[in-house]
N, C-alpha and C positions, 0 to 999 in steps of 0.2 A: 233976713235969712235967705238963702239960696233956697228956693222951691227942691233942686235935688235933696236937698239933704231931707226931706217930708220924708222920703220914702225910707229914709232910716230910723224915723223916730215908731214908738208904737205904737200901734193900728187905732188902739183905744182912746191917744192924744189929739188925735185927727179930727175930730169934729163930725165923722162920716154916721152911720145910722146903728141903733144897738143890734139890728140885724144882721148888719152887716159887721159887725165886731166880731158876732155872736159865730157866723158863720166862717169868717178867718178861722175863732180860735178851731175852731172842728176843722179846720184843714190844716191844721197846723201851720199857719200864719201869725208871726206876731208884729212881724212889720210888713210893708207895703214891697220890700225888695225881695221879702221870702218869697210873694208870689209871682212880683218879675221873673223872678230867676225861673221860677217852675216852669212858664213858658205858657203862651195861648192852649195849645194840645195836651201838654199834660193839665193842665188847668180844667178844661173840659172833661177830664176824662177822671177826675174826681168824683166819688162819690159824694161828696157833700157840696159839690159845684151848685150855681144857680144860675139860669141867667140876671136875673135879677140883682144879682152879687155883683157881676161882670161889669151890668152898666154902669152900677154905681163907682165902682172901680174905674171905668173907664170915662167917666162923668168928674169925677174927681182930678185926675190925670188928665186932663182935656183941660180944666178950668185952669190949671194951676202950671199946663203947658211944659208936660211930662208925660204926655199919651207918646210919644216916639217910645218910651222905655221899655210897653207892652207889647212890641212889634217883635218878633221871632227875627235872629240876625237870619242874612241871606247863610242858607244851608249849615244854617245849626241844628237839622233835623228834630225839630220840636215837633 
């Protein structure tokens, strides 16, 4: 499978931590692209954010060499 395609299956299929499931669903995340799209700044600016959520997201994404996806485009005002 293309590692891209991870980020459109559900969050829950992903192997990642029940905390961090747990903490998607409360952002309303059910896959890995809902929260690309949301963008670094608005990500942070959740209330139900964590860093702890972040790295593993971004530990996940780094392994699987898909961290480019979490990078805000140049002046897309995230």
């Amino acid at each position: 499978m293309d590692n891209t395609a991870l980020i459109d299956l559900p969050i829950a299929s992903l192997g990642l931590s029940k905390s961090f499931v747990e903490r998607s669903l409360l952002m309303g995340f059910g896959t890995l692209r809902q929260a690309i799209e949301k963008g670094p700044q608005r990500l942070l600016e959740d209330e139900n954010f964590s860093y702890h959520w972040l790295a593993e997201l971004s530990s996940f994404l780094e392994e699987k060499g898909l961290l480019e996806h979490l990078q805000p485009l140049p002046g897309a005002g995230r």
